[in-house]
C-alpha angles and dihedrals in degrees: 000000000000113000117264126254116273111251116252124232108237116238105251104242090247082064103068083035088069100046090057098047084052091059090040082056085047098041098059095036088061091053091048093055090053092040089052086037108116087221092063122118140203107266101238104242114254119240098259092166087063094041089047083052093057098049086054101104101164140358128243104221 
């Protein structure tokens, strides 16, 4: 009869909670870098009125 598993510990909730808050850091960190880059440019603006347009599915008279 072969041995069984050993039980895992559960990862407490503030765990995961703090894993998440340490990619948020490096996350925006990451953002900032390419916002202050040199290389950065202007985002173009994307064509709202068209997409506005689109959502419209009836008129109110």
């Amino acid at each position: 009869m072969s041995k069984r598993p050993t039980p895992k510990k559960r990862k407490p909730k503030s765990a995961g909670r703090t894993q998440h808050s340490v990619f948020l850091i490096n996350e925006v960190r990451r953002l900032r870098k390419l916002q202050n880059s040199p290389y950065a440019t202007i985002a173009a603006p994307k064509n709202k009125a068209e997409k506005a347009l689109k959502g419209i599915t009836r008129v109110k008279a």
